[in-house]
TINUKOL-768157 format. One record per atom (N, C-alpha, C, O): residue number from 1; residue in three letters; y, z, x. Coordinates in nm, 2 decimals, m for minus. Each point is the difference from the previous one (the first is absolute). Layout:
REM TINUKOL-768157
PT num residu      v      w      u
PT NUM    ALA      Y      Z      X
...
REM end
This chain:
REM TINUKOL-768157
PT num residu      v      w      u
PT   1    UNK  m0.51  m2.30   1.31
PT   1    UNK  m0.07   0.08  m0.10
PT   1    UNK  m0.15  m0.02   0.02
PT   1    UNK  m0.04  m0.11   0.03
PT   2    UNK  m0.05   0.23  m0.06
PT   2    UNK  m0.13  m0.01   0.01
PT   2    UNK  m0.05  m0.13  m0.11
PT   2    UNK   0.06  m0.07  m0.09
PT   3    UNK  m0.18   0.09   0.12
PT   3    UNK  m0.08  m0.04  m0.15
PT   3    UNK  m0.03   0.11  m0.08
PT   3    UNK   0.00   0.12   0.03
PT   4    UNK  m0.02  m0.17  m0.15
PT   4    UNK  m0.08   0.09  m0.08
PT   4    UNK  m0.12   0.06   0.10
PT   4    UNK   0.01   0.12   0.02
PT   5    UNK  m0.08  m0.16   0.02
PT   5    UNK  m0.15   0.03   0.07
PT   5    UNK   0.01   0.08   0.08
PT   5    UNK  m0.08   0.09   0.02
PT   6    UNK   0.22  m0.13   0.06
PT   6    UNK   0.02   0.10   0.09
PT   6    UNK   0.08   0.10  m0.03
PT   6    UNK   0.02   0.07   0.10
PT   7    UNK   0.05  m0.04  m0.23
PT   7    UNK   0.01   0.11  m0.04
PT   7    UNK  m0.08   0.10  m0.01
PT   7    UNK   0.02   0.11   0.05
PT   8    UNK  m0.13  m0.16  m0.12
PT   8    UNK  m0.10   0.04  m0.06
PT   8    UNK  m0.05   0.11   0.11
PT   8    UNK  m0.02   0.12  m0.01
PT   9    UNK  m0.01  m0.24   0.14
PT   9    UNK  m0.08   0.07   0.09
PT   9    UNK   0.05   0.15   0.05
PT   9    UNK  m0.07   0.10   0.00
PT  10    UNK   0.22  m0.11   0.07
PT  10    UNK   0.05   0.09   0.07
PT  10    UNK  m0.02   0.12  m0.12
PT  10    UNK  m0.05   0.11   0.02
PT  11    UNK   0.11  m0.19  m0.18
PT  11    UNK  m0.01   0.12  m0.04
PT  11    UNK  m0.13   0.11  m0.06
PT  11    UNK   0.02   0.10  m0.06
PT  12    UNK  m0.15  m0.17   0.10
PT  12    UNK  m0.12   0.08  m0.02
PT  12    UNK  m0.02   0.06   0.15
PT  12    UNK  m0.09   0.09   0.01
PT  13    UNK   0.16  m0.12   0.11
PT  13    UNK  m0.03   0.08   0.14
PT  13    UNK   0.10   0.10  m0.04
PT  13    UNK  m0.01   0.09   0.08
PT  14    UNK   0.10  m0.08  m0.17
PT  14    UNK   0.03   0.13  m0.05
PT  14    UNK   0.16   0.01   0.07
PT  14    UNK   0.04   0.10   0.06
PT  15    UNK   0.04  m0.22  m0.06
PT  15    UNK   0.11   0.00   0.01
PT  15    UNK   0.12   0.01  m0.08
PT  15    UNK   0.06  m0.11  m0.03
PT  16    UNK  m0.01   0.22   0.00
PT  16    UNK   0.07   0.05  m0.12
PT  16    UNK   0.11  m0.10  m0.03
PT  16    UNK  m0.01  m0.05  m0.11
PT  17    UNK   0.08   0.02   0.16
PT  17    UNK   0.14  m0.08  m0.04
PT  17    UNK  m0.10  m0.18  m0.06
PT  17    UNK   0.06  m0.07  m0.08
PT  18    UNK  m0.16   0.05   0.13
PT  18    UNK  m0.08  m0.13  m0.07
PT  18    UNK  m0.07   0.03  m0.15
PT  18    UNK  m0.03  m0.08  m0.08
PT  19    UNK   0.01   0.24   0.08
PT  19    UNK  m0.08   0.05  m0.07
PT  19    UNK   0.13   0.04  m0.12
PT  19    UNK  m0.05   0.01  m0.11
PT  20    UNK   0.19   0.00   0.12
PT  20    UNK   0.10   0.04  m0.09
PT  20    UNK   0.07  m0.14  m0.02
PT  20    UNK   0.06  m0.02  m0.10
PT  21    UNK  m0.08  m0.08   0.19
PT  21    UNK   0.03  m0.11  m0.05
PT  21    UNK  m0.11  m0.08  m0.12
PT  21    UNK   0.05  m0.05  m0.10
PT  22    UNK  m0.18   0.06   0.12
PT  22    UNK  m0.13  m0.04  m0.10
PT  22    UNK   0.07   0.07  m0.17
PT  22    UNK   0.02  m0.05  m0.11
PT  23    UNK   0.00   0.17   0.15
PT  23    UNK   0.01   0.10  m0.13
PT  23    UNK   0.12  m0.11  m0.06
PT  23    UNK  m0.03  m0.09  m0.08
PT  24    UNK   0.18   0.09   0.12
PT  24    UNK   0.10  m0.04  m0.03
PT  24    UNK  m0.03  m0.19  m0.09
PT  24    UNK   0.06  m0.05  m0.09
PT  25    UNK  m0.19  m0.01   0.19
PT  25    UNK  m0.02  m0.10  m0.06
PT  25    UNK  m0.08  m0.02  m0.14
PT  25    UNK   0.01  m0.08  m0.09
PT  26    UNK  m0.10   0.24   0.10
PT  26    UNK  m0.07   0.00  m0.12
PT  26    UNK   0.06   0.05  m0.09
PT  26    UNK  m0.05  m0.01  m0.11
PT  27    UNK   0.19   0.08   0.12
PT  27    UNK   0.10   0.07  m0.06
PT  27    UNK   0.06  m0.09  m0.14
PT  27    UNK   0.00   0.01  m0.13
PT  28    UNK   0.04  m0.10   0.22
PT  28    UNK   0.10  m0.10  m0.04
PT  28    UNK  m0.10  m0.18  m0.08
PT  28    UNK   0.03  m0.08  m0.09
PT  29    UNK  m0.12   0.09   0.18
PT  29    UNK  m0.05  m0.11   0.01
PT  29    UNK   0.06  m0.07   0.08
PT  29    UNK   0.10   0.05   0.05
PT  30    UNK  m0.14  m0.19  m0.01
PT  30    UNK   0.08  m0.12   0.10
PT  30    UNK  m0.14  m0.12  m0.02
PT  30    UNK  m0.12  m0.01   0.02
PT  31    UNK   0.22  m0.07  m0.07
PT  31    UNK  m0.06  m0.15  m0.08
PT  31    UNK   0.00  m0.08   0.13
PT  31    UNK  m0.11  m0.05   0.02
PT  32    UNK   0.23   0.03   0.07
PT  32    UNK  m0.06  m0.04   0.11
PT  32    UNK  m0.11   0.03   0.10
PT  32    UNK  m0.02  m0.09   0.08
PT  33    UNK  m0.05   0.19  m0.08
PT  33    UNK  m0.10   0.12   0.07
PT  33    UNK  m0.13  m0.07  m0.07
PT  33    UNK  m0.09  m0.03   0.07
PT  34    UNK   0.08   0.02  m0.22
PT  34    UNK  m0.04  m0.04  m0.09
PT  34    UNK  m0.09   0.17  m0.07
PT  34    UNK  m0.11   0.01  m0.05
PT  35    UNK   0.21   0.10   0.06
PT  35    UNK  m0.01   0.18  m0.01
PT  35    UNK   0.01  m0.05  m0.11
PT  35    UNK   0.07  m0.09  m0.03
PT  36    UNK  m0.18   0.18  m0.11
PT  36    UNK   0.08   0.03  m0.10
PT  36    UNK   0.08   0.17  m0.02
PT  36    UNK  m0.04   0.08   0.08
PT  37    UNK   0.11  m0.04  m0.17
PT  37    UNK   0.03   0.13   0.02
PT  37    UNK  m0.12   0.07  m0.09
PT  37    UNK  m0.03  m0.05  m0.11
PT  38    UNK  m0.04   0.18   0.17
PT  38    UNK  m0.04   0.07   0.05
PT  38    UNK  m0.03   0.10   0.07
PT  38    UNK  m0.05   0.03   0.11
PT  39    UNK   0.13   0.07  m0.26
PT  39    UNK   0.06   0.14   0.03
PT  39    UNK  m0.14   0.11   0.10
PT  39    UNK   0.04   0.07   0.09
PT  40    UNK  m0.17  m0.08  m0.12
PT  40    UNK  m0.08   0.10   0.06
PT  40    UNK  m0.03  m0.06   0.18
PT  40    UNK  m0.01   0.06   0.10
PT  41    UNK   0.01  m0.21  m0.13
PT  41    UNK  m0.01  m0.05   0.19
PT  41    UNK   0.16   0.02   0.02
PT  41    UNK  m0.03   0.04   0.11
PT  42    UNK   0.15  m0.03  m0.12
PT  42    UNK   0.06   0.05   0.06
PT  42    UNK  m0.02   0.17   0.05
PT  42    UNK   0.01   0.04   0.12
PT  43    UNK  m0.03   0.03  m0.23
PT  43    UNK   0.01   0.14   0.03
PT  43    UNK  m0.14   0.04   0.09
PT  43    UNK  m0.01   0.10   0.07
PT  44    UNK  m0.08  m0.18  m0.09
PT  44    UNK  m0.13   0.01   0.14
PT  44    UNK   0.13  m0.01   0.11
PT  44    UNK   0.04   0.09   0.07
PT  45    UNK   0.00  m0.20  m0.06
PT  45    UNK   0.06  m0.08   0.16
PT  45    UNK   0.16   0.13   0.03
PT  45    UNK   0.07   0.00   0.10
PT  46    UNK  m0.04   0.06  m0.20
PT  46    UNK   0.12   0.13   0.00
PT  46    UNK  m0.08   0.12   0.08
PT  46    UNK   0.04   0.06   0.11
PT  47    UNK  m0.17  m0.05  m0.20
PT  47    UNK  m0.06   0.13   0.05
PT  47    UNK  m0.06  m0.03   0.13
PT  47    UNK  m0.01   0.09   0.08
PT  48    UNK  m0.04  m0.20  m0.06
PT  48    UNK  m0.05  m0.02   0.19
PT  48    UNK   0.13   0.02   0.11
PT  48    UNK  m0.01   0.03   0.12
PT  49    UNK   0.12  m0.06  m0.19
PT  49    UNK   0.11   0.02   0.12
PT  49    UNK   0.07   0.12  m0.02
PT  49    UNK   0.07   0.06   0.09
PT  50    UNK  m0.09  m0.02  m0.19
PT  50    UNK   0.06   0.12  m0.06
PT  50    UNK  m0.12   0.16   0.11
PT  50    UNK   0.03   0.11   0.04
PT  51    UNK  m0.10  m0.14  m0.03
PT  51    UNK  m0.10   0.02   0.10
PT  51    UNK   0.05   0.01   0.14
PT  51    UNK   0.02   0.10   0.06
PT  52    UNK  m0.01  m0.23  m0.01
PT  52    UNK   0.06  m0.03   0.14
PT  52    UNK   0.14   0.08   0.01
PT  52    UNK   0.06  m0.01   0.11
PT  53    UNK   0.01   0.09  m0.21
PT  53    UNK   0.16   0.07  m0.03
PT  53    UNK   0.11  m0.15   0.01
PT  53    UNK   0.10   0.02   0.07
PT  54    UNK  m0.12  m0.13  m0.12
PT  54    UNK   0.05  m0.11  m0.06
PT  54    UNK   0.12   0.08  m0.09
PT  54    UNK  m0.02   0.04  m0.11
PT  55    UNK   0.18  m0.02   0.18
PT  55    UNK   0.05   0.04  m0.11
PT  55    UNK   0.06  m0.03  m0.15
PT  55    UNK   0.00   0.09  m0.09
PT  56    UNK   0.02  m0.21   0.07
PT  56    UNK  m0.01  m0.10  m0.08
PT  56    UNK  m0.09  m0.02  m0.11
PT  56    UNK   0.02  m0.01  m0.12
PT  57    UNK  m0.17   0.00   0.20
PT  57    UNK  m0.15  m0.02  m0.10
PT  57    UNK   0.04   0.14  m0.06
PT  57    UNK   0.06  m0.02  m0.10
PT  58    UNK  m0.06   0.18   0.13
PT  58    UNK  m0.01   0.10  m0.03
PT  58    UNK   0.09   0.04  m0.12
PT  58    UNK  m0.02   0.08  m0.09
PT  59    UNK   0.14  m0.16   0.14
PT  59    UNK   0.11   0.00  m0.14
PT  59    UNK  m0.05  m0.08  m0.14
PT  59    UNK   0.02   0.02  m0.12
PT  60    UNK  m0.07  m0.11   0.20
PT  60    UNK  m0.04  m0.09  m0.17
PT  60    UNK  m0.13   0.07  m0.07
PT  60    UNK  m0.05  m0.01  m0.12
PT  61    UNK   0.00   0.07   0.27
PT  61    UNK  m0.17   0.08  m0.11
PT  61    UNK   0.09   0.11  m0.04
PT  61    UNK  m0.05   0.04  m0.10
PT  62    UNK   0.12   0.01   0.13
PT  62    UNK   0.06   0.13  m0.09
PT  62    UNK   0.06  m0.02  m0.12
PT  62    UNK  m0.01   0.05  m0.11
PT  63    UNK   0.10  m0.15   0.14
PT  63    UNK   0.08  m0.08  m0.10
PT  63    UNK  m0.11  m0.04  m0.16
PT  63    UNK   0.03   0.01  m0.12
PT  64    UNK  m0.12  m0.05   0.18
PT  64    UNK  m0.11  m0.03  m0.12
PT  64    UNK  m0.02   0.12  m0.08
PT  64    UNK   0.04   0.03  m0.12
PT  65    UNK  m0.14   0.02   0.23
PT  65    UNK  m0.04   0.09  m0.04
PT  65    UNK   0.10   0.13  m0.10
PT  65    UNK  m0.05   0.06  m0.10
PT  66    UNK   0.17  m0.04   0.15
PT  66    UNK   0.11   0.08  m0.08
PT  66    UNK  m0.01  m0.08  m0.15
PT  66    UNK   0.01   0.07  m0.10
PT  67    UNK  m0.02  m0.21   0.07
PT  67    UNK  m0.01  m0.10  m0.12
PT  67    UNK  m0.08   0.03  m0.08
PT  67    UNK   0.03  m0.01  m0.12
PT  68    UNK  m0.14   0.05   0.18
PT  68    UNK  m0.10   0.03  m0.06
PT  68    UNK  m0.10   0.14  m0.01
PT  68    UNK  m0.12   0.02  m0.01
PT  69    UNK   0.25   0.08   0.01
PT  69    UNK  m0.07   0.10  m0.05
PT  69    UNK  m0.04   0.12   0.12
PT  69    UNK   0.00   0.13  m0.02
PT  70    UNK  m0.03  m0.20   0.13
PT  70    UNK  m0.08   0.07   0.08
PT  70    UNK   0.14   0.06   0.11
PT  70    UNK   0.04  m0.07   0.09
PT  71    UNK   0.01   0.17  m0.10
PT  71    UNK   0.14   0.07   0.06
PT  71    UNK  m0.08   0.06   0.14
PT  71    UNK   0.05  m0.01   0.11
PT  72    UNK  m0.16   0.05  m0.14
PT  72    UNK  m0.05   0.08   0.11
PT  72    UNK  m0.01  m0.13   0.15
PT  72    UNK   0.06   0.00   0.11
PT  73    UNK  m0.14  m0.06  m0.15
PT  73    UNK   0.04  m0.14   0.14
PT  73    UNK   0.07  m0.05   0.03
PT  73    UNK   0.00  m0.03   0.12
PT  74    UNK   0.15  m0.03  m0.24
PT  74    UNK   0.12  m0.01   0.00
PT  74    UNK   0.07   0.06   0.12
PT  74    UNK   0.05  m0.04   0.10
PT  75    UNK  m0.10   0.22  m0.17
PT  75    UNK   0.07   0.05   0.13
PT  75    UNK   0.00  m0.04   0.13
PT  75    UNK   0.08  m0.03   0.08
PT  76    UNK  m0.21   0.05  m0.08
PT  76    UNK  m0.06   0.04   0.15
PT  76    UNK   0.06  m0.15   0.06
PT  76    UNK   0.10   0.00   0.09
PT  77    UNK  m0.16  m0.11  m0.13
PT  77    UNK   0.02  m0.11   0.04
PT  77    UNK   0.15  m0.06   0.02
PT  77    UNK   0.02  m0.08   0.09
PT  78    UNK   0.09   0.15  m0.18
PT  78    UNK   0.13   0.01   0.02
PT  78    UNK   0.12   0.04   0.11
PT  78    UNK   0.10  m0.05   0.05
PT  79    UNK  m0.20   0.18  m0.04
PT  79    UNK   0.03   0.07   0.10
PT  79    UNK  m0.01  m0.06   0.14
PT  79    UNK   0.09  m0.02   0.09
PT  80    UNK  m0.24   0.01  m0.07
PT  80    UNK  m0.03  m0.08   0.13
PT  80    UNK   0.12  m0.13   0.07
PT  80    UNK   0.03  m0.03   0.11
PT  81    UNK   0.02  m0.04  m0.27
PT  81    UNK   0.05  m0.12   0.06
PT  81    UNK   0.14   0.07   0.04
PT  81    UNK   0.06  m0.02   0.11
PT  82    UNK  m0.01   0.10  m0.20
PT  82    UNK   0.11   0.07   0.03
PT  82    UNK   0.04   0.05   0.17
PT  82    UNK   0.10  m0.01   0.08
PT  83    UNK  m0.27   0.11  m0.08
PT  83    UNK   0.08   0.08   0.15
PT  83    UNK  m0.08  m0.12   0.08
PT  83    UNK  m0.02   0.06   0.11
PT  84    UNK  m0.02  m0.14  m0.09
PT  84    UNK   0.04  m0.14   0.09
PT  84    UNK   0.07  m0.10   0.01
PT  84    UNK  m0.02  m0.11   0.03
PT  85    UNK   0.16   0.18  m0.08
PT  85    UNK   0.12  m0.06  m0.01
PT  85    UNK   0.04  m0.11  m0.10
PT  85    UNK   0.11  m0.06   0.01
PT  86    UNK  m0.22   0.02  m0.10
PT  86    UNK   0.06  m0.15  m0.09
PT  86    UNK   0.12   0.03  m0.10
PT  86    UNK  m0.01   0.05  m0.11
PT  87    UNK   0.15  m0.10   0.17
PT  87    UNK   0.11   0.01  m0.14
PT  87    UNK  m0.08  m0.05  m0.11
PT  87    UNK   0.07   0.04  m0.10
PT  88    UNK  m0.14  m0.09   0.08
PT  88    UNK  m0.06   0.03  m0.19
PT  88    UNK  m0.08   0.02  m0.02
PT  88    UNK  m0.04  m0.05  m0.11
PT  89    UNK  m0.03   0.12   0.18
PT  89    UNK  m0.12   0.15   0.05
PT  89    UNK   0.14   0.13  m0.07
PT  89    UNK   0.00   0.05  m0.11
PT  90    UNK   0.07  m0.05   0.20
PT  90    UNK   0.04   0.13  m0.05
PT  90    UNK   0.08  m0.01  m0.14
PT  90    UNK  m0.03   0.10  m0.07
PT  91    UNK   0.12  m0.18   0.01
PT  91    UNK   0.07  m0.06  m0.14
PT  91    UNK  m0.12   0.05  m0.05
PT  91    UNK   0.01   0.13  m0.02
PT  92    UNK  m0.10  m0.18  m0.01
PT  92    UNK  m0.15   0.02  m0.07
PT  92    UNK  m0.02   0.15  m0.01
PT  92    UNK   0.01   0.08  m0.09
PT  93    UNK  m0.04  m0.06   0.27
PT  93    UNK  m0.04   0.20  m0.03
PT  93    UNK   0.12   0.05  m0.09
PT  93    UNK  m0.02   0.03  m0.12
PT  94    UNK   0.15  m0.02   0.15
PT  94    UNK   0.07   0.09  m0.08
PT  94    UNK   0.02  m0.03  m0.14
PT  94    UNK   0.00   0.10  m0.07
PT  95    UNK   0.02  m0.24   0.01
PT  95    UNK  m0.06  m0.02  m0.08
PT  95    UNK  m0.10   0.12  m0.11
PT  95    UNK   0.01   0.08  m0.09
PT  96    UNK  m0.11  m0.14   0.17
PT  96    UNK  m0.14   0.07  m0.08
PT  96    UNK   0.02   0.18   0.02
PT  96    UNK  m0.02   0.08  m0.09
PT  97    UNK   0.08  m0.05   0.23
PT  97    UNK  m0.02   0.15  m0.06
PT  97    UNK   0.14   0.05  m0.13
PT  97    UNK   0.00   0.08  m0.09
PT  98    UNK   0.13  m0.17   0.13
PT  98    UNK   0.11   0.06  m0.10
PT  98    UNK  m0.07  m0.02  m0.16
PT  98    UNK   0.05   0.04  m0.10
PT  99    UNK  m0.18  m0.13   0.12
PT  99    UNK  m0.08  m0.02  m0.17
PT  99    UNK  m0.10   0.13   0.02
PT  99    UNK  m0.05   0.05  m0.10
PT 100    UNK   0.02   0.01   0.25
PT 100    UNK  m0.14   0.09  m0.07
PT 100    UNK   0.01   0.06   0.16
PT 100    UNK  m0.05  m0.04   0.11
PT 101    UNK   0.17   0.19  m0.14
PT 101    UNK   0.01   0.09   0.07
PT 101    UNK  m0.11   0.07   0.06
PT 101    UNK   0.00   0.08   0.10
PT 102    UNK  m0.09  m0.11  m0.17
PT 102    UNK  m0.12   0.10  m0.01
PT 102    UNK  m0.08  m0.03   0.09
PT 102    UNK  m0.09   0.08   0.03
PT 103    UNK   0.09  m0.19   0.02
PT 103    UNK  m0.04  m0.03   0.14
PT 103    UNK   0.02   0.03   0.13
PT 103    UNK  m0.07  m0.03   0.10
PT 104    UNK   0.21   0.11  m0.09
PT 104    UNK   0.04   0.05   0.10
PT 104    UNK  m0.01   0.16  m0.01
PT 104    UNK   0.03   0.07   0.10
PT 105    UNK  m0.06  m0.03  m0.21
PT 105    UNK   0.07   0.14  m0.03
PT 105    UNK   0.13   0.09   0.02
PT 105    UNK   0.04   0.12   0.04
PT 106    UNK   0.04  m0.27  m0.12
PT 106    UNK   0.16   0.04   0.01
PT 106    UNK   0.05  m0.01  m0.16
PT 106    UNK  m0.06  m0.09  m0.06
PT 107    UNK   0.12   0.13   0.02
PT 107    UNK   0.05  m0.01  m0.15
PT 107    UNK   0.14  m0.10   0.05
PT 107    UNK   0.02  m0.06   0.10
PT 108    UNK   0.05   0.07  m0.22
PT 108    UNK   0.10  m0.09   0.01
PT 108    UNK   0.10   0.07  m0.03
PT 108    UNK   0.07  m0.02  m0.10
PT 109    UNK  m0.04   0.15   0.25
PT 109    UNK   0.14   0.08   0.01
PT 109    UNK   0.11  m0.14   0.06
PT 109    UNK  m0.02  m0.11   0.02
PT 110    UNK   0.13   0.20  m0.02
PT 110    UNK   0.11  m0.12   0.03
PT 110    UNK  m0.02  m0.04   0.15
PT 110    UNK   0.03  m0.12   0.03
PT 111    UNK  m0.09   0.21   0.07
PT 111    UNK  m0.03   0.02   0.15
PT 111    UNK  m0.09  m0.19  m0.01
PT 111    UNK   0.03  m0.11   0.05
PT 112    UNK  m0.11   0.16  m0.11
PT 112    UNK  m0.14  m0.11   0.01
PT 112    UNK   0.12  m0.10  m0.09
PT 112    UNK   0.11   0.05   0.04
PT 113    UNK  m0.09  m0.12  m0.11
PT 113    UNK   0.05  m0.07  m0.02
PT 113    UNK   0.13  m0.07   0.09
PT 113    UNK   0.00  m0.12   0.01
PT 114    UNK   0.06   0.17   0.03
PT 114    UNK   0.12  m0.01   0.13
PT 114    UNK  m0.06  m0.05   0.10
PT 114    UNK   0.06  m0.09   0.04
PT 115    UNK  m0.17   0.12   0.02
PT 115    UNK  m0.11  m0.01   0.11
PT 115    UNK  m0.03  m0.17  m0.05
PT 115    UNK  m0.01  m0.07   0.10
PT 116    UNK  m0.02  m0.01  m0.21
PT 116    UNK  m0.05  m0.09  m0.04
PT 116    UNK   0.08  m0.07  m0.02
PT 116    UNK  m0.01  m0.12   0.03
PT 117    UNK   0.14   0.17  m0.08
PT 117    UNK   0.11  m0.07   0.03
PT 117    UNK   0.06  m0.06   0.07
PT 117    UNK   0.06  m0.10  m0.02
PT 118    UNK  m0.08   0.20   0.17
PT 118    UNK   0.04  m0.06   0.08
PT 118    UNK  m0.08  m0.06   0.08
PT 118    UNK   0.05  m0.05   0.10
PT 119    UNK  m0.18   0.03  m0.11
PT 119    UNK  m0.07  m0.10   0.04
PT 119    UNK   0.05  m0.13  m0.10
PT 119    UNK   0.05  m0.08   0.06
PT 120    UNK  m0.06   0.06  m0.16
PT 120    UNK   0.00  m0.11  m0.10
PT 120    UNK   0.16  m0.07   0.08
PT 120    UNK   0.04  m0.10  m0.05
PT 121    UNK   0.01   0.14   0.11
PT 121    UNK   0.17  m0.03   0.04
PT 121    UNK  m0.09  m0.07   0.12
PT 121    UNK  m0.04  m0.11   0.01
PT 122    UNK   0.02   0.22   0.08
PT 122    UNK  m0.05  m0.05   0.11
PT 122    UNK  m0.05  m0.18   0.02
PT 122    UNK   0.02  m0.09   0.08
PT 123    UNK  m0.11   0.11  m0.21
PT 123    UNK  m0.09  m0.15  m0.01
PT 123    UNK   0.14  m0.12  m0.06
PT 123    UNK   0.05  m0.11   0.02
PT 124    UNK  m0.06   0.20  m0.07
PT 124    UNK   0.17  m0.15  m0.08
PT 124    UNK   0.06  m0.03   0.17
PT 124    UNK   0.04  m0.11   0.05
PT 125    UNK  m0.05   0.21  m0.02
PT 125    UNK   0.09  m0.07   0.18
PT 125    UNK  m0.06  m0.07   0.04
PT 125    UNK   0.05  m0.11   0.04
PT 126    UNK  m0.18   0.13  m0.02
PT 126    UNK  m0.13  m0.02   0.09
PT 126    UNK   0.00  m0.19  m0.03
PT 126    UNK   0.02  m0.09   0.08
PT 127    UNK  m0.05   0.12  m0.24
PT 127    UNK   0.00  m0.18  m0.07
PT 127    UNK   0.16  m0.08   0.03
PT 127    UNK   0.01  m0.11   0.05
PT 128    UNK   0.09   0.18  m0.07
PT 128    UNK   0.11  m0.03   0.00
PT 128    UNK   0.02  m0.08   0.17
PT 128    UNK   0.05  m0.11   0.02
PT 129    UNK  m0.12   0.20   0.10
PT 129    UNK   0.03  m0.07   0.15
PT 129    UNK  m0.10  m0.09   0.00
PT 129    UNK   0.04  m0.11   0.03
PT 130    UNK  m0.18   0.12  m0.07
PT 130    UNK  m0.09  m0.13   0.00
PT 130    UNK   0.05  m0.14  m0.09
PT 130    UNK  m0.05  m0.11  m0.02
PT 131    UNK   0.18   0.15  m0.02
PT 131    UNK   0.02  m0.13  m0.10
PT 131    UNK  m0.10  m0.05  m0.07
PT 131    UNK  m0.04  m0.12   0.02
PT 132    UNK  m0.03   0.22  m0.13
PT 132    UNK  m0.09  m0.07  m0.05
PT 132    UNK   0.09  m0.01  m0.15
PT 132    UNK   0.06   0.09  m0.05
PT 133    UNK  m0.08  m0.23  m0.01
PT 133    UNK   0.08  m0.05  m0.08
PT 133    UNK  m0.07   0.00  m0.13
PT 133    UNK  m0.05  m0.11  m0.05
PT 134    UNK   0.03   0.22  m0.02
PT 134    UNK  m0.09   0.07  m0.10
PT 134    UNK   0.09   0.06  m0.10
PT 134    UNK   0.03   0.12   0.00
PT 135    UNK   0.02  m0.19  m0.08
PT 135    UNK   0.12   0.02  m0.10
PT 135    UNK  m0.10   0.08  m0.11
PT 135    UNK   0.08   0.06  m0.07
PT 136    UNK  m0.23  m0.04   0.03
PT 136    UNK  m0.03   0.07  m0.05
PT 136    UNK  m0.06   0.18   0.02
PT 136    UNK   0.00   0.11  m0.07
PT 137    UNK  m0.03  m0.16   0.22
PT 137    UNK  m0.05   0.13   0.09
PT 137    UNK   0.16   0.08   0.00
PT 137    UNK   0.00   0.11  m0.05
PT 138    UNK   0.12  m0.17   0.10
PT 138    UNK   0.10   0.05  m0.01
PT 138    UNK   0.05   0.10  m0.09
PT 138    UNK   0.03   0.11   0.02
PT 139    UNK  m0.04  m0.20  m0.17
PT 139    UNK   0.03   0.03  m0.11
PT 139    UNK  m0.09   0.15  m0.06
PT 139    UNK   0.05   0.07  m0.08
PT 140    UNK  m0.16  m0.06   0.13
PT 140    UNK  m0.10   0.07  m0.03
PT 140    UNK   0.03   0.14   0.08
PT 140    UNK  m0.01   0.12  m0.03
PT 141    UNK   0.06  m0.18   0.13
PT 141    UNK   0.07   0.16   0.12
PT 141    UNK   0.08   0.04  m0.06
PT 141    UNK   0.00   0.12  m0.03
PT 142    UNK   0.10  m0.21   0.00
PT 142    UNK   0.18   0.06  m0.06
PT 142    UNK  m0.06   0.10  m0.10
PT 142    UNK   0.04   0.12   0.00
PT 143    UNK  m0.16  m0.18  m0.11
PT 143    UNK  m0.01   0.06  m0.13
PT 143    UNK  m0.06   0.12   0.02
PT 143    UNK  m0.02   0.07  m0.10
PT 144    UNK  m0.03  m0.03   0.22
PT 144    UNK  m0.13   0.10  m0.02
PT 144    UNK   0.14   0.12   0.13
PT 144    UNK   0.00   0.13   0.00
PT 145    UNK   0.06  m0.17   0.06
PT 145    UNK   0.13   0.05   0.11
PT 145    UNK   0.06   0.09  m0.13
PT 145    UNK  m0.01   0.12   0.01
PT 146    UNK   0.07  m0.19  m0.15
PT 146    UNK   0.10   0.02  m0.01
PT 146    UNK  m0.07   0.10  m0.11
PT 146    UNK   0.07   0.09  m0.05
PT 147    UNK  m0.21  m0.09   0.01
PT 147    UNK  m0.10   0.03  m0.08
PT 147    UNK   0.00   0.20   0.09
PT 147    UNK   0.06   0.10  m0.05
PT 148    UNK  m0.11  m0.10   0.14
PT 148    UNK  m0.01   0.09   0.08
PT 148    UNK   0.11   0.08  m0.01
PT 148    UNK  m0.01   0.12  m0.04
PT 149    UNK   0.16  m0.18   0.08
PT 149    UNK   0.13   0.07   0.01
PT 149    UNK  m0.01   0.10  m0.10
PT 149    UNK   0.02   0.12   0.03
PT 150    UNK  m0.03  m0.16  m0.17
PT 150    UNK   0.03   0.08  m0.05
PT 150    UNK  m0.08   0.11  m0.06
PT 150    UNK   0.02   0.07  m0.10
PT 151    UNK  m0.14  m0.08   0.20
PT 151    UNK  m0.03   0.14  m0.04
PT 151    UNK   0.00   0.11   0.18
PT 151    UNK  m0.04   0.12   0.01
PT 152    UNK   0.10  m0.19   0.08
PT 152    UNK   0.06   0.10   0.08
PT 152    UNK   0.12   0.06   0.00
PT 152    UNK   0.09  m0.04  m0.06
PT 153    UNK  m0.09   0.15   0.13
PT 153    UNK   0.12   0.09  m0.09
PT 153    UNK   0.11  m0.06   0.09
PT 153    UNK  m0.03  m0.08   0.09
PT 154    UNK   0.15   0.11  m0.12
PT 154    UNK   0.14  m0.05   0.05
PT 154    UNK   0.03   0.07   0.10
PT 154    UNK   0.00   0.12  m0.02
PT 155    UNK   0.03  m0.17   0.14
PT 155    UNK   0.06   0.05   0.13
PT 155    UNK   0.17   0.04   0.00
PT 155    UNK   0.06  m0.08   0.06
PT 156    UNK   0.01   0.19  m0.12
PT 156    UNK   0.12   0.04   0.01
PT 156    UNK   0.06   0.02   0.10
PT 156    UNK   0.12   0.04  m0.01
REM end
């Protein structure tokens, strides 16, 4: 493992994954590090890698930013992590647009809904083969799966 110092350094030569690691420490804090948590030096160290297309940093600056009000960067920032492949880049995008259609310029016919659906299945697989052991992320799929179903119409 680096040092602190040399975190530091790579991550002001503008090395994104040092630069989303810094954010995550100012995120959280780390007593060993001797970091305290601090939300705005994290989201500086989100937005420098979020920059670099850091898919990860871009989820959490979207993530925030959806927290707080600001949907318009959410998006944008969502999206980006999305179509650069992050499984919780995209959870997130669909997410945020099944809360605010109006960013895509799609209403919420049963077509568009089905469409999200079967992405939202897709990712339950996706998590399900990574064995990621997330009995709440899980839980949160089933509810929003089973949430969805019933406003697609029935296949006879």
């Amino acid at each position: 493992m680096l040092s602190l110092n040399e975190i530091y350094k790579y991550a002001k030569k503008g090395v994104a994954e040092w630069q989303y690691f810094l954010g995550k420490l100012y995120e959280y804090g780390d007593i060993k590090q001797g970091i305290s948590k601090d939300i705005m030096e994290s989201l500086y160290w989100y937005k420098l890698a979020s920059n670099r297309g850091h898919s990860l940093a871009l989820n959490k600056y979207g993530i925030y930013s959806y927290r707080h009000g600001c949907h318009n960067i959410a998006y944008k920032y969502l999206k980006k992590s999305y179509l650069l492949g992050s499984i919780v880049g995209k959870y997130n995008y669909y997410f945020f647009i099944l809360n605010h259609p109006e960013y895509v310029n799609q209403s919420y016919t049963s077509k568009y809904i089905s469409k999200i659906l079967l992405e939202f299945k897709k990712f339950k697989k996706d998590v399900n083969n990574l064995n990621i052991d997330d009995k709440n992320l899980n839980s949160k799929l089933d509810t929003l799966i089973t949430s969805l179903q019933l406003f697609t119409p029935l296949k006879i």
